[in-house]
C-alpha positions as CSV (number, residue, x, y, z in Angstrom):
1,X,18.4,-81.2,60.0
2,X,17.3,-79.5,56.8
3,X,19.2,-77.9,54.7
4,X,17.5,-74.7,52.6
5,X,18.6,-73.5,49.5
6,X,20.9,-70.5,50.1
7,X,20.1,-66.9,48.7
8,X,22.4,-64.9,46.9
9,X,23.2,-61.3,48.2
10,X,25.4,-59.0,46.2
11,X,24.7,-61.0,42.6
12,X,21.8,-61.3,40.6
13,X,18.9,-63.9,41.7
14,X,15.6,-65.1,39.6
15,X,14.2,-66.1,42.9
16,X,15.1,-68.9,45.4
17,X,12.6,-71.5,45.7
18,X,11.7,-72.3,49.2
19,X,10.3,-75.5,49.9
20,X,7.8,-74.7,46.9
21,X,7.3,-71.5,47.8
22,X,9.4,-67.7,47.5
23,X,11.7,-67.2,50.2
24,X,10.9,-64.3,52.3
25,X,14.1,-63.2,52.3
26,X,14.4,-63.8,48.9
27,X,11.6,-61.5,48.3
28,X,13.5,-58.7,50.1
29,X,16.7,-58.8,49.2
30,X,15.2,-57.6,45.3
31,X,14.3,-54.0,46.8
32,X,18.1,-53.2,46.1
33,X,20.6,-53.8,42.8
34,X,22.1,-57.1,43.9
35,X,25.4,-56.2,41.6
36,X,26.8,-54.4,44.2
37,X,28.3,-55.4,47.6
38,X,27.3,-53.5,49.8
39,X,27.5,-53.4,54.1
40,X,25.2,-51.7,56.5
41,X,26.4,-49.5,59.3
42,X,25.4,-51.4,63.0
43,X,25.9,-50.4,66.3
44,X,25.6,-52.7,69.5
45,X,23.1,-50.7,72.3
46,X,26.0,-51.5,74.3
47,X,27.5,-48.6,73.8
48,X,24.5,-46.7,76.1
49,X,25.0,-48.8,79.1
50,X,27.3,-46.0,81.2
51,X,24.4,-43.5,80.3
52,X,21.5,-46.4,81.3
53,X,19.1,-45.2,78.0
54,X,16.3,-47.1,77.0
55,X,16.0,-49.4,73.6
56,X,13.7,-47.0,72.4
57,X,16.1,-44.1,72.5
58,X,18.9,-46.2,70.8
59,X,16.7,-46.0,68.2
60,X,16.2,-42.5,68.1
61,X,19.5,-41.7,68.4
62,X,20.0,-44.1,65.2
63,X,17.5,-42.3,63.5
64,X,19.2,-38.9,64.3
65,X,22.4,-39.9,63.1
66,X,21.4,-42.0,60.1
67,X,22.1,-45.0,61.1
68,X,19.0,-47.5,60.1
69,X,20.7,-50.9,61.7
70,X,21.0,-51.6,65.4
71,X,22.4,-54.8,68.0
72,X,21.5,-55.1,71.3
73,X,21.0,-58.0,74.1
74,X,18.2,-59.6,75.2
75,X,16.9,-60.9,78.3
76,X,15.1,-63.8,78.9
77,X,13.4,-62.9,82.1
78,X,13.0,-59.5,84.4
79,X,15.6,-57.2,85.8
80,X,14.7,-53.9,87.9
81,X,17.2,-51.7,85.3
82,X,15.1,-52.7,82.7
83,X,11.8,-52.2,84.2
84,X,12.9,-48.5,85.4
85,X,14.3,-47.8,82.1
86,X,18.5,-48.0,83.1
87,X,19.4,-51.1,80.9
88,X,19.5,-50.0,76.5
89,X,18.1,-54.2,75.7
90,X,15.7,-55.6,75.3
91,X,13.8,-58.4,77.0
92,X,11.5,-61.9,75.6
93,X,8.3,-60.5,77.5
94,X,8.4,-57.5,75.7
95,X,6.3,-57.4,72.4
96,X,8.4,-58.0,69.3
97,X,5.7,-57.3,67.2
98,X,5.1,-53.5,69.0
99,X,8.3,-52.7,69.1
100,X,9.2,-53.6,65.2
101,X,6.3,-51.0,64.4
102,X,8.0,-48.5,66.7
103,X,11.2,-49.0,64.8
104,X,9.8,-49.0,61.7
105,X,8.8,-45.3,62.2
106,X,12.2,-44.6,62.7
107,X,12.8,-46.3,59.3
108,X,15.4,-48.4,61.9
109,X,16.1,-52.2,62.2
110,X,17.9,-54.9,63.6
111,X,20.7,-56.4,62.3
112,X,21.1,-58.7,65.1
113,X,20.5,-60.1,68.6
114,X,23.7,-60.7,71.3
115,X,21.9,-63.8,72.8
116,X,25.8,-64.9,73.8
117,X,25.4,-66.7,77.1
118,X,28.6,-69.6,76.5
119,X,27.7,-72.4,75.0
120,X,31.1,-74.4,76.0
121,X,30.1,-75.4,79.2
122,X,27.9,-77.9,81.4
123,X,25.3,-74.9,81.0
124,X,25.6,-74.8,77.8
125,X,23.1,-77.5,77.0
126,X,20.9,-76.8,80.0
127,X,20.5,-72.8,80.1
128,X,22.3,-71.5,76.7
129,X,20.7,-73.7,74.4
130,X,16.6,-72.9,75.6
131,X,17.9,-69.0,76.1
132,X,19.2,-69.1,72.3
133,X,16.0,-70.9,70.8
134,X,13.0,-68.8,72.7
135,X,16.0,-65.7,71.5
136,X,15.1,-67.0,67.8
137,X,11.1,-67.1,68.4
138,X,11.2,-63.9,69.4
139,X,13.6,-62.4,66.8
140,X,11.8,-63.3,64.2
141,X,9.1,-61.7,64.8
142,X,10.8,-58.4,65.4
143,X,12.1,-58.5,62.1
144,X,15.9,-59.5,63.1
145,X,17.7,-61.6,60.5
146,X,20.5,-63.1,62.6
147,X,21.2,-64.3,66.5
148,X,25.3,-63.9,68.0
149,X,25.9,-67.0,70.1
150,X,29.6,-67.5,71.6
151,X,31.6,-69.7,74.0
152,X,33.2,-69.4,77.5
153,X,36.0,-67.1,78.4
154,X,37.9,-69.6,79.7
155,X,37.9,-73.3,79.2
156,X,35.3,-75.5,80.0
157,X,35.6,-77.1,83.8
158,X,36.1,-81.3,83.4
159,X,36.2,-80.7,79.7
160,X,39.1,-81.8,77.5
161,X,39.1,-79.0,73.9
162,X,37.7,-82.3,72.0
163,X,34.8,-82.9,74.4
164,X,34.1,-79.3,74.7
165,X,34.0,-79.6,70.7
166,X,31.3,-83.0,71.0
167,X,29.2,-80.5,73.6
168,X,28.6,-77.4,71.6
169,X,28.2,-79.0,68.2
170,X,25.4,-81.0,70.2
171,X,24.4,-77.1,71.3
172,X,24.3,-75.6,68.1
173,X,22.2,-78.4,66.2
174,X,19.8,-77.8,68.8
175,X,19.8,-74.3,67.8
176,X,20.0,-75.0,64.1
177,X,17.2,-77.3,63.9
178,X,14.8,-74.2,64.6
179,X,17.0,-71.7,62.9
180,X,17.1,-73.5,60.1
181,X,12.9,-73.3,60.0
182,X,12.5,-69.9,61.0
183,X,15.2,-69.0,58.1
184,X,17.4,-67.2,60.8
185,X,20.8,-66.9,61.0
186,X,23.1,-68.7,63.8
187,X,26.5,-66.2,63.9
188,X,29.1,-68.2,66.3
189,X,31.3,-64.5,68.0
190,X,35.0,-64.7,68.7
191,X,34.8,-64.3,71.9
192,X,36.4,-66.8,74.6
193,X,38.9,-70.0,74.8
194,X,37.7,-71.7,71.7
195,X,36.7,-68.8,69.2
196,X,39.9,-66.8,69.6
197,X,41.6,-70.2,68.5
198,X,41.8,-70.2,65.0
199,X,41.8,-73.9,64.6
200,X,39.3,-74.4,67.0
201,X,37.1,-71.9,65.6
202,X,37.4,-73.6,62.3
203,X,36.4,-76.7,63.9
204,X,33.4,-75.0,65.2
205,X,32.5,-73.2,61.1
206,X,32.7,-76.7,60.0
207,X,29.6,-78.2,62.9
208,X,27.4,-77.4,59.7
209,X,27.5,-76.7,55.9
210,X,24.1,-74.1,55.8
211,X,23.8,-70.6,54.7
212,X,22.2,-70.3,58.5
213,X,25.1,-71.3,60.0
214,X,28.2,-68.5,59.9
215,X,31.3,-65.9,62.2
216,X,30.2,-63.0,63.6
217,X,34.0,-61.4,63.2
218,X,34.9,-59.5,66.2
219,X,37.9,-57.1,65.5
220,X,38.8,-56.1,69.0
221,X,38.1,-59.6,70.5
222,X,40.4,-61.0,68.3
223,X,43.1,-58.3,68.6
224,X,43.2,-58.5,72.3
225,X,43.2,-62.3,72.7
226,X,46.8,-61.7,70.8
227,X,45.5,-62.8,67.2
228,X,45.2,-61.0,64.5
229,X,42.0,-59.6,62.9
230,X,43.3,-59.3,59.9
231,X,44.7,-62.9,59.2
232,X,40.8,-64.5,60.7
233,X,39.5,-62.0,57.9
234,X,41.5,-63.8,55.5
235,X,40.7,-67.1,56.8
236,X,36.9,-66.8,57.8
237,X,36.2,-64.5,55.0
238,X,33.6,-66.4,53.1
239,X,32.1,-67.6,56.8
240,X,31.3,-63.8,57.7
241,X,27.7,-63.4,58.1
242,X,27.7,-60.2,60.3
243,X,30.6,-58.1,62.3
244,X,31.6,-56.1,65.3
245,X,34.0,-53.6,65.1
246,X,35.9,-52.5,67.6
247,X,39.1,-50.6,68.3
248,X,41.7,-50.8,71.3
249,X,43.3,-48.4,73.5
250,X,47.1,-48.3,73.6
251,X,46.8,-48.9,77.5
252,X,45.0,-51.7,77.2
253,X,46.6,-53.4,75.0
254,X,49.7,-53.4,76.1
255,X,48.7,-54.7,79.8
256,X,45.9,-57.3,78.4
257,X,47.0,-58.0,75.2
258,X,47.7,-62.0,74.8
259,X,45.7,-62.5,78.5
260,X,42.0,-61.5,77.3
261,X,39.8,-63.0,75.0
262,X,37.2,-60.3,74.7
263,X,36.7,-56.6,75.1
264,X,33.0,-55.9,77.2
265,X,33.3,-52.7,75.9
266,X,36.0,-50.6,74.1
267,X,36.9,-47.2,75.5
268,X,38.6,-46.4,72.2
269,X,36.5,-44.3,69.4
270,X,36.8,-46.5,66.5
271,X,40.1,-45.4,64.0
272,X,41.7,-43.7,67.4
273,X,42.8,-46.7,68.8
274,X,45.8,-49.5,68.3
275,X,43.7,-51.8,65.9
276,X,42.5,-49.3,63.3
277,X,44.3,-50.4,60.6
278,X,43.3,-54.1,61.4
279,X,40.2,-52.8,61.0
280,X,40.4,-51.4,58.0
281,X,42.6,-54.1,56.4
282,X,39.9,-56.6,57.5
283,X,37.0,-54.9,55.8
284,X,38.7,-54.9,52.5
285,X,39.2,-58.3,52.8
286,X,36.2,-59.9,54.2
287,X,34.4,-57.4,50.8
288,X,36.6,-59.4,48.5
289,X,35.7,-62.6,50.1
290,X,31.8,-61.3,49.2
291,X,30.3,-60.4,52.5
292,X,27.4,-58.1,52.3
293,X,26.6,-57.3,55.3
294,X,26.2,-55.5,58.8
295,X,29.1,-53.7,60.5
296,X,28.1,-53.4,64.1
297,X,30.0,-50.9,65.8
298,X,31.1,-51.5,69.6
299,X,32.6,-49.1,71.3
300,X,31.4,-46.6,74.5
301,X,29.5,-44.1,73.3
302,X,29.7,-41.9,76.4
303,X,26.2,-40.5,75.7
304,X,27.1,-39.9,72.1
305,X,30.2,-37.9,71.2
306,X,32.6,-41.1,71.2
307,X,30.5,-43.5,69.3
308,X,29.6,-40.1,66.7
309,X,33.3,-40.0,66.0
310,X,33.7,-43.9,65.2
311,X,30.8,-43.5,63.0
312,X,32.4,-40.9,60.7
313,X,35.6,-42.8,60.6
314,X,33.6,-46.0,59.5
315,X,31.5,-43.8,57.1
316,X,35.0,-42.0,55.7
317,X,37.0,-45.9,55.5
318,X,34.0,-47.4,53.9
319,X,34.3,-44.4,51.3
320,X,38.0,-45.1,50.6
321,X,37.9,-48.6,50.1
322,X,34.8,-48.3,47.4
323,X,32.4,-49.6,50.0
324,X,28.6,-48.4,49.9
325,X,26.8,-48.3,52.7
326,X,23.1,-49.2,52.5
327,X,20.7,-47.0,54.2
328,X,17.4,-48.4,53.2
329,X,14.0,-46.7,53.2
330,X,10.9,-48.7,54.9
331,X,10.3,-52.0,55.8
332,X,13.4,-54.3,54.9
333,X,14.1,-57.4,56.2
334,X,17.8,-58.6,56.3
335,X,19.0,-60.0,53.5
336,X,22.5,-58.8,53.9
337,X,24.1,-62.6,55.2
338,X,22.9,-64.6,52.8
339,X,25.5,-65.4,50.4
340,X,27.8,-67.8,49.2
């Protein structure tokens, strides 16, 4: 598998060679004073499901509130909600090219794909691995920098931990092979048996030493499978390539708390819930460790006002830890994982 030379985001670069040539992402990371450390505001499309809006007006309601990153899933293959409009994701037969204009107009792009179908499993190999790499084809050219990939929710069937180990390591190189030559980011999510493992999930960091290869840090997730976000941050920090944030209801932590290993969605605005000061705590780390990067908010938006509230509580936390947020003008192309 090859191994590219890693970019630098938040310190000063001459310009990383790229097999005898300038990095693309290279090139785009100089449109902004690499001194700073700096995160982008994300939001999963997730958060529209309960009010069945289209891609296309995530983006607008991005632009509206200005917000110029955005998340959503993708679907290899047909669904009726989709095709009538109910389902806020996208799909591989749509035109990445088309709608990366359309989103360009809206001075709005992706931070990254949720292409998480498990990995852990005896479909892991067989329908997870093909979904991730047509997932990377198509992300690139949309202009998406990075791809979420996860494991099971429960334990693989037939599988001892160590085997289940073997399996997705075979999985993600795989997936890394064509990452690696479509300079696109692999993020592994806390999300099931294995992730929300600390040791495990360092097992899993450790498949491969590239600067494609990182966590996608899920605060909720990790709160609710009975860790704690804050000592991951502290662990994973320097793996962090992109994150979710997401708070908890008291309710449902106390009845799911330590039984759970992910959240579909969070009914809690962010900064209202049990977790907000995990949150909080683990962003100030995981800037200390260096991450520049996207901050994709997950939570219910309820057709707006709920997700609008997290948003100024992430906007007003960012602002008290010394955080900026980039909002970037025209076409730019995620730079914001690659670092050291």
């Amino acid at each position: 598998m090859e191994n590219p030379k890693q970019c630098y985001c938040g310190w000063k670069t001459k310009g990383v060679q790229y097999r005898g040539r300038m990095s693309p992402v290279d090139t785009a990371i100089q449109v902004f004073d690499k001194r700073k450390i700096i995160m982008q505001i994300s939001f999963h499309t997730d958060a529209f499901n309960s009010v069945f809006w289209t891609f296309e007006k995530c983006v607008e309601w991005a632009a509206a509130n200005d917000v110029h990153f955005i998340e959503s899933g993708i679907m290899d293959g047909v669904s009726w909600a989709h095709g009538l409009g109910y389902w806020p994701h996208v799909a591989t037969f749509e035109d990445p090219v088309a709608l990366r204009k359309f989103m360009e107009k809206h001075n709005v792009q992706y931070s990254q794909i949720d292409a998480a179908f498990p990995l852990s499993g005896a479909q892991g190999p067989t329908i997870g691995v093909p979904y991730v790499l047509r997932t990377i084809q198509w992300a690139k050219l949309v202009g998406c920098p990075c791809i979420a990939t996860t494991d099971g929710l429960f334990a693989a069937k037939g599988y001892t931990d160590d085997q289940a180990m073997e399996l997705m390591k075979w999985c993600y190189g795989q997936i890394m092979e064509l990452a690696e030559k479509n300079e696109m980011i692999i993020t592994i999510e806390i999300h099931g048996y294995y992730t929300t493992k600390p040791d495990l999930l360092g097992r899993m960091l450790d498949f491969f030493d590239s600067p494609y290869f990182g966590l996608n840090l899920d605060t909720g997730n990790t709160y609710i499978a009975g860790q704690n976000p804050v000592e991951f941050a502290r662990r994973f920090g320097k793996k962090v390539k992109h994150m979710h944030i997401k708070d908890v209801t008291e309710q449902l932590s106390a009845t799911n708390r330590g039984e759970d290993t992910g959240i579909p969605i969070s009914h809690s605005a962010i900064g209202d819930g049990v977790n907000a000061e995990n949150i909080k705590e683990s962003l100030k780390i995981v800037h200390a460790a260096g991450f520049s990067g996207a901050i994709s908010m997950e939570v219910e938006g309820n057709g707006g006002p709920t997700i609008e509230k997290s948003l100024r509580w992430l906007r007003k936390t960012l602002a008290e830890l010394g955080i900026p947020e980039e909002k970037p003008t025209g076409l730019y192309w995620g730079s914001h994982a690659f670092r050291s």
